[in-house]
C-alpha positions in Angstrom: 0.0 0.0 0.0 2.3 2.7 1.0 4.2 2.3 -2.7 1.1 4.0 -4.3 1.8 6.8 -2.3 5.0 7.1 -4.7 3.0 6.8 -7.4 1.3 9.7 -6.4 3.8 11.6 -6.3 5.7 10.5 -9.6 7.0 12.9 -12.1 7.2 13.2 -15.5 5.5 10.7 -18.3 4.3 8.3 -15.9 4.7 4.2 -17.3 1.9 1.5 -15.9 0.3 4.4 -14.0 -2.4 2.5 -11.6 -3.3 6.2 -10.2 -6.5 7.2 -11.9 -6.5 10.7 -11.1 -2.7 11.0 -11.9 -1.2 12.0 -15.4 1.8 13.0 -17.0 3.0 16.0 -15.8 6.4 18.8 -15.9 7.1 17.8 -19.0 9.5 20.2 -19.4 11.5 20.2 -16.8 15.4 20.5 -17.1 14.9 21.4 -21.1 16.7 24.8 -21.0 19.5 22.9 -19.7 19.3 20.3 -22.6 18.5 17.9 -19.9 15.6 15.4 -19.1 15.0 16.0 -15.6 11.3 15.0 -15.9 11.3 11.6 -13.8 11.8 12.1 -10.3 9.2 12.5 -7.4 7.4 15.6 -6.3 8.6 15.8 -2.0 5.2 16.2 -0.2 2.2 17.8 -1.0 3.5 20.7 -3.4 4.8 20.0 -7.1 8.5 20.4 -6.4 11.6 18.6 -6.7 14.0 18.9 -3.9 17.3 16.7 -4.6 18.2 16.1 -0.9 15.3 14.6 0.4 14.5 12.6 -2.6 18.1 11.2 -2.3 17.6 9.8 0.9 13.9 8.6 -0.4 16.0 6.3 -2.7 18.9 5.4 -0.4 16.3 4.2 2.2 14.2 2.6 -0.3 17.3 0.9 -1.7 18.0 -0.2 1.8 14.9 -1.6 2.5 14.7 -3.7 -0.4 18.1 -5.1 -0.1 17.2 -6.5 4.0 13.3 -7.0 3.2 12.6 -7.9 -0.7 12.6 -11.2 -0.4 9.0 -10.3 2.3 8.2 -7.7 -0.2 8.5 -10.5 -2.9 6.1 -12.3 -0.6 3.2 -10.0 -0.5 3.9 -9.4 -4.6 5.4 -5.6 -3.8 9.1 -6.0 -5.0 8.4 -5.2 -8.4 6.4 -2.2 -7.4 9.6 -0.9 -4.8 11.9 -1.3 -7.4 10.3 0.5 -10.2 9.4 3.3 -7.7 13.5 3.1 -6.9 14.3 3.5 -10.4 12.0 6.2 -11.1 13.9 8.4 -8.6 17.8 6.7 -9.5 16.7 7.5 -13.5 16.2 11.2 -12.5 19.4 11.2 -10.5 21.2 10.4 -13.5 20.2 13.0 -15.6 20.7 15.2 -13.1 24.1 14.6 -12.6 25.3 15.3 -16.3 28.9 15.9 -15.3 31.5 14.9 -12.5 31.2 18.2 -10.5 27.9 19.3 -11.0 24.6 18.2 -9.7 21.2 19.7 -10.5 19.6 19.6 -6.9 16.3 21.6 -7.1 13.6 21.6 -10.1 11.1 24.8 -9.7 10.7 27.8 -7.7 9.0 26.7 -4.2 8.1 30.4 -3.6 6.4 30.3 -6.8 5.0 27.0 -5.8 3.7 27.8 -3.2 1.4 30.8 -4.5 -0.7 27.9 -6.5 -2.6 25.3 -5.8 -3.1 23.0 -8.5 -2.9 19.6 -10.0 1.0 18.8 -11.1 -0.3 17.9 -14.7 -1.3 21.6 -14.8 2.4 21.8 -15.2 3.5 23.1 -18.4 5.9 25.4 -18.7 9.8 25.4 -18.0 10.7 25.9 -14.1 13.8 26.8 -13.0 16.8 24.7 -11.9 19.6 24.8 -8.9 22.8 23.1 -9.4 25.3 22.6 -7.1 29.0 22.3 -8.5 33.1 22.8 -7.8 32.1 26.8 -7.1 29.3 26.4 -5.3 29.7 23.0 -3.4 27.2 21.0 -1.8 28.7 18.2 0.0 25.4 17.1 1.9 23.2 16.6 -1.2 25.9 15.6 -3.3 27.4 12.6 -1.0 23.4 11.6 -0.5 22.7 11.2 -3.9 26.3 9.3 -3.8 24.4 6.9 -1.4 21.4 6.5 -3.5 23.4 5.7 -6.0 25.3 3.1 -4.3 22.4 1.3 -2.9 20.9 1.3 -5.5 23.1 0.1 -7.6 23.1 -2.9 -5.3 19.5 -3.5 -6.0 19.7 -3.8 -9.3 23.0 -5.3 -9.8 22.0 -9.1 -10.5 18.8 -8.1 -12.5 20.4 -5.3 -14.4 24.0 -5.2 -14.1 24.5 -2.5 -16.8 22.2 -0.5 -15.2 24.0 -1.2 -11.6 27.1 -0.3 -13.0 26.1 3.2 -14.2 24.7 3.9 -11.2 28.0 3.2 -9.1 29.9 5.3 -11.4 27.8 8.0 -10.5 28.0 7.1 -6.9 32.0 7.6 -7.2 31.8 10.9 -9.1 29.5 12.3 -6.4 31.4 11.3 -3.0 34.2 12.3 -4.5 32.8 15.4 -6.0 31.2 16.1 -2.3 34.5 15.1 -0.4 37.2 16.8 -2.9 34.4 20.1 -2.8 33.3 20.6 0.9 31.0 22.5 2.0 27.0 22.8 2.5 24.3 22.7 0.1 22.3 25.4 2.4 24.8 27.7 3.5 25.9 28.0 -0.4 22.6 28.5 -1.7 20.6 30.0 1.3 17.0 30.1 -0.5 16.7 26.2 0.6 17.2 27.0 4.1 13.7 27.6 4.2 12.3 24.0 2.7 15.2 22.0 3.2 18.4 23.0 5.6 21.0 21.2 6.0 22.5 20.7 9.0 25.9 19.6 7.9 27.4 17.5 5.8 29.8 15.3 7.4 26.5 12.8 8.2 26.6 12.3 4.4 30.0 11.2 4.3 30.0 9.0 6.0 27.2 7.7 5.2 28.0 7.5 1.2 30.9 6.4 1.7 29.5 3.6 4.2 27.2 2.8 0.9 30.4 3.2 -1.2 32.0 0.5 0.9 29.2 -2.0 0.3 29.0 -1.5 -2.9 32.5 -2.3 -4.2 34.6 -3.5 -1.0 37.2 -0.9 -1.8 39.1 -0.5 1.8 39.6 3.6 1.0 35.8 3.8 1.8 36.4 2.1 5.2 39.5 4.0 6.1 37.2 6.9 5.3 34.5 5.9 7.9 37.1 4.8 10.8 40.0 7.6 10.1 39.8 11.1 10.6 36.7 11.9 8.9 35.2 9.5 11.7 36.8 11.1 14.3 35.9 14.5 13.4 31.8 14.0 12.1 30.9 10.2 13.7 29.8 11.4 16.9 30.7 8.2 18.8 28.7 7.3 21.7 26.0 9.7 21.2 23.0 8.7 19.6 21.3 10.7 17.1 17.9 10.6 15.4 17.9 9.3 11.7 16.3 11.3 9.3 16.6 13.5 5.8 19.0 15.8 7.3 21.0 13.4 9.9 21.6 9.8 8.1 24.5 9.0 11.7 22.2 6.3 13.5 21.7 4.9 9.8 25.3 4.6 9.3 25.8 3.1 12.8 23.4 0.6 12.0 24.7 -0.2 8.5 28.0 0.2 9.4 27.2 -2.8 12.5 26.7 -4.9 10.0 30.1 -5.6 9.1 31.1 -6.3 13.2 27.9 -8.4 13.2 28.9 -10.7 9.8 31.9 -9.6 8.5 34.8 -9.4 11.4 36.8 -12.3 10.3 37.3 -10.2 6.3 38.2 -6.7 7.5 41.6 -5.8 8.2 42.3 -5.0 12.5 43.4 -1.4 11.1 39.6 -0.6 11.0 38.4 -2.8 13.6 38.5 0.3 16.4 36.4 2.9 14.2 34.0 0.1 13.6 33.4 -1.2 16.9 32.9 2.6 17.8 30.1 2.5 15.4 28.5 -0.7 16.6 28.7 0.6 20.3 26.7 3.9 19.4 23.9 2.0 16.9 23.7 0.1 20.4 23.4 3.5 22.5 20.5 4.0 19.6 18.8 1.5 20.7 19.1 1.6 24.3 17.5 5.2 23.5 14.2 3.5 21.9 13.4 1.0 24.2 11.6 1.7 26.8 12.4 0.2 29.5 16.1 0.7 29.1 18.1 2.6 31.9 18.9 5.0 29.3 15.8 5.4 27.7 14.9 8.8 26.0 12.5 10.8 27.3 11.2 12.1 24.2 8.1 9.7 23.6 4.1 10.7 23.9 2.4 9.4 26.8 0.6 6.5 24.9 4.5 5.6 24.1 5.3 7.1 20.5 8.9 8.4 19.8 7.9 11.7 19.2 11.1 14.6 18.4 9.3 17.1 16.2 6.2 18.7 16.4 6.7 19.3 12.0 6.1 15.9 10.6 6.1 14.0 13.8 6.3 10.4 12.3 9.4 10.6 10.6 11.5 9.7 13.6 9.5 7.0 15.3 9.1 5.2 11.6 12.3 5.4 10.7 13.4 4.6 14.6 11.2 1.6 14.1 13.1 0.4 11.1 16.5 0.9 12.6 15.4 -1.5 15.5 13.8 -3.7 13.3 17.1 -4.0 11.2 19.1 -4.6 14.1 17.1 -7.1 15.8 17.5 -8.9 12.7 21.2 -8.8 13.0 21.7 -10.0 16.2 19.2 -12.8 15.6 21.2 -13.8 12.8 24.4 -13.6 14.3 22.8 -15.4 17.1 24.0 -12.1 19.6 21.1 -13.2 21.9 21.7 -9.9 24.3 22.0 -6.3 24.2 23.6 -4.5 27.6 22.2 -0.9 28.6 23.6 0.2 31.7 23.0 -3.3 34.4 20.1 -4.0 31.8 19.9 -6.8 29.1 17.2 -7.2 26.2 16.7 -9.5 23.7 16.1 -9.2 19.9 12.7 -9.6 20.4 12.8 -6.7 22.7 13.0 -4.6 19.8 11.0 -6.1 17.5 8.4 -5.2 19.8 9.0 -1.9 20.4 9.4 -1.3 16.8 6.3 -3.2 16.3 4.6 -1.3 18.9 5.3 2.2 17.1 4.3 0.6 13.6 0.8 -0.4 15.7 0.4 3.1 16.7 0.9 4.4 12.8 -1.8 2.2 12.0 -4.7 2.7 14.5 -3.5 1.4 18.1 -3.5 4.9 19.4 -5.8 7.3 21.2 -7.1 9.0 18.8 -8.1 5.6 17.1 -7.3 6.8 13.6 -4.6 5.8 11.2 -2.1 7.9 10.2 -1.7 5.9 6.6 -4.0 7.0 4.3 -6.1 4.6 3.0 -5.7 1.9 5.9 -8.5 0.8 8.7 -11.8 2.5 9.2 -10.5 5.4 10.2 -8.0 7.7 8.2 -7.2 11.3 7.3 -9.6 12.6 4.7 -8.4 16.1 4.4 -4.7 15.1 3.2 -2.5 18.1 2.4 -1.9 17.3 -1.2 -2.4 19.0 -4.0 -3.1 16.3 -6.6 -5.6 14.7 -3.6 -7.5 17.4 -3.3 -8.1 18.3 -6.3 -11.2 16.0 -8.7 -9.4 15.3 -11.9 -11.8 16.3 -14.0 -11.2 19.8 -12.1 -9.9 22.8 -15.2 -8.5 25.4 -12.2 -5.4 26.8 -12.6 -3.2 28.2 -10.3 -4.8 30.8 -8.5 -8.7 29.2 -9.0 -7.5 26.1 -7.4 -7.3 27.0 -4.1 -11.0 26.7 -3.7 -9.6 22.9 -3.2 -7.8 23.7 -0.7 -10.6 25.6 1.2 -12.9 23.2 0.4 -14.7 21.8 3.3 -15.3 18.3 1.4 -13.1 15.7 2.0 -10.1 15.2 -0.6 -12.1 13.2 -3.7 -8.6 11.1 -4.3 -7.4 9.3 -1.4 -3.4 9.2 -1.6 -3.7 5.8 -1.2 -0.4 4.8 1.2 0.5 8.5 2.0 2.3 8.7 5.3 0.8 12.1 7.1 2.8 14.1 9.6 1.3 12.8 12.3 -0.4 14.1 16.1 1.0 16.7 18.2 2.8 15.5 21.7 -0.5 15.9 23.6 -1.6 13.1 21.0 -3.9 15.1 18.8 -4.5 15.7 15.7 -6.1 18.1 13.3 -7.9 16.9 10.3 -7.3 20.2 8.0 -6.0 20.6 4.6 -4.4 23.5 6.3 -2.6 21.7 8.6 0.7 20.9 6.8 2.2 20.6 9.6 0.4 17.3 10.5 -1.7 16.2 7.3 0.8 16.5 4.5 2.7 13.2 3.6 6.4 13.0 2.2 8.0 10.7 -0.2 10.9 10.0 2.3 8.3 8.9 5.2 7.0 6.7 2.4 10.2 5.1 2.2 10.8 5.0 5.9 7.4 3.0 6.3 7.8 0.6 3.3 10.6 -0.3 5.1 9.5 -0.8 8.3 6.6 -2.6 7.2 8.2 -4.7 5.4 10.3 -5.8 8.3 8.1 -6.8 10.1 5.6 -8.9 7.6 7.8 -12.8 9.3 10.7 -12.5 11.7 13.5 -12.8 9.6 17.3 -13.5 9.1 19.4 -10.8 7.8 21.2 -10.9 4.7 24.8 -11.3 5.6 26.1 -9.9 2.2 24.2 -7.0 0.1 26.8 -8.7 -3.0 
């Protein structure tokens, strides 16, 4: 379910489109640059194209299918992962058309943001934001270096030519973003507004953590575990994984290799990794609840809650971190994790990440499900513009805010759309108004699929990605 959601929000001339109310739409973007930049995903509820966040969309996506697609094969979703994955990576391409330049940013979100209507009401040429060796952008550069290299990954035994091209990519980028430093948001300040960056040594790390599972080339571990460790890793203080900080996600990934791959990776690294394996396990003392060192930051009905802007973003993708890690120690049969005088099991986190996937869905005091489309109870007033607007509809840009005023719910349900989510006090407000807690996001899409998917069986972990 929460794939359609990505097909809501797909770009360009859309292929198999199972969306009725959906069409092709931009058209034209990237053309005054001679490029085809038409593919990619609109962010959230507005008709942009923001690079950084639809970077990590993919990279998590990637990830997901690479632990979970044999349960996604299960439930017949694979297919429909991958193509969405593929729809973003085929953008990401394009949109790199040369070693040092990246084209992060299709339209004008101030311009945006005076309409509201339907992306297939997109017709015209919208401008473009490129990052490049004068104007660096290590943060969004090195995550679409990590999109690429999972990615790449997925693909690699069904389409190795495909995999290939990607990886190349992958290397320009982290190189491009490590040889080029500095951040995507300082550099270009208009995204500080949409999308700020918070730094960009997360990203390193974190492509080059991709990097390293993508080819085995030992530079990408000495990376990781040498100075540029040392000075961005934040060892032994956990962090919450998101679009803007991917640490706890490189912890985690990064465990993997303590977990399965000790015996193959050369004593020089072994400090730096067992410094990330010891903070992914500070992560997840953090999440559960009845650890010593448990974080405080959770409603009272027991959701992680960090943000009162899109509040589901950190307990989903929480959720999936615990998920992924339960399913490494149960394969490397580690049957105990230590917080403080305390021990827990696997299963320990399976059900807390369970438990906050139960809430998402309906287990929760306000009895409604936060996934649109699931249960008896949903939102019905999604923040959307394509949602809210019939299909059949001929307003333009300034008419079709009637849609958003409307007091009828939306007459497209975003089938699989992940909303913001209920305020700490464990409310929420049904509005088309109410971005802040009724518009949905490609990358919680992503976080969720994932999640989800982890917990369809109990599963072992894939000791190898290769």
């Amino acid at each position: 379910m929460a794939y359609l959601t990505m097909s809501c929000d797909s770009a360009g001339k859309l292929v198999d489109n199972k969306i009725s109310w959906r069409g092709n739409s931009a058209l034209k973007d990237g053309s005054q640059a001679k490029l085809d930049l038409t593919k990619g995903m609109y962010d959230a509820g507005d008709n942009m194209k923001f690079g950084f966040p639809m970077a990590f969309t993919a990279t998590v996506l990637s990830w997901s299918i690479l632990e979970y697609g044999d349960q996604m094969d299960h439930v017949g979703q694979l297919d429909a992962a991958q193509d969405s994955l593929k729809w973003i990576t085929d953008y990401l391409i394009n949109a790199h058309p040369s070693e040092n330049v990246l084209y992060i940013q299709v339209g004008d979100p101030v311009a945006d943001h005076k309409c509201w209507e339907k992306p297939e009401a997109i017709t015209e040429e919208r401008p473009l934001i490129q990052v490049n060796a004068s104007c660096p952008g290590s943060d969004v550069a090195a995550e679409t270096a990590a999109a690429m290299a999972s990615a790449s990954l997925v693909f690699k035994k069904t389409d190795p030519t495909y995999s290939s091209t990607l990886l190349k990519h992958a290397k320009q980028l982290f190189t491009f973003a490590d040889k080029n430093r500095g951040s995507y948001s300082e550099n270009i300040p208009e995204v500080q507004t949409y999308y700020n960056s918070t730094g960009y040594g997360d990203e390193l790390l974190w492509a080059a953590s991709w990097l390293y599972h993508a080819t085995g080339d030992d530079s990408y571990l000495q990376f990781v575990t040498g100075q540029d460790g040392e000075d961005y890793a934040q060892w032994g203080s956990p962090t919450w994984f998101s679009w803007d900080n991917k640490l706890a996600g490189t912890q985690v990934l990064l465990s993997r290799l303590s977990f399965f791959k000790a015996k193959d990776i050369s004593n020089s690294y072994s400090s730096g990794l067992h410094s990330y394996r010891k903070t992914a396990e500070a992560v997840m003392c953090g999440l559960l609840p009845d650890s010593p060192t448990a974080t405080k930051s959770r409603t009272d009905d027991g959701l992680i809650w960090v943000s009162q802007w899109n509040s589901l973003q950190h307990p989903v993708a929480s959720a999936f971190l615990a998920a992924v890690y339960s399913d490494y120690m149960l394969t490397s049969q580690t049957p105990k994790l230590k917080c403080g005088s305390d021990s827990f099991t696997p299963s320990d986190l399976r059900d807390f990440a369970k438990s906050q996937a139960d809430y998402v869905l309906g287990k929760n005091p306000m009895h409604m499900s936060f996934l649109v489309g699931y249960g008896d109870k949903y939102p019905q007033f999604v923040h959307h513009r394509g949602a809210s607007i019939p299909a059949d509809a001929k307003t333009g840009c300034k008419d079709g805010f009637q849609w958003l005023e409307s007091s009828d719910p939306n007459p497209n349900v975003a089938t699989g759309a992940l909303v913001g989510g209920p305020f700490l006090n464990e409310t929420f407000i049904d509005s088309r108004n109410n971005s802040m807690q009724t518009e949905p996001s490609t990358y919680n899409s992503a976080v969720i699929v994932g999640l989800l998917s982890s917990l369809v069986t109990t599963s072992s972990a894939v000791q190898s990605f290769t």
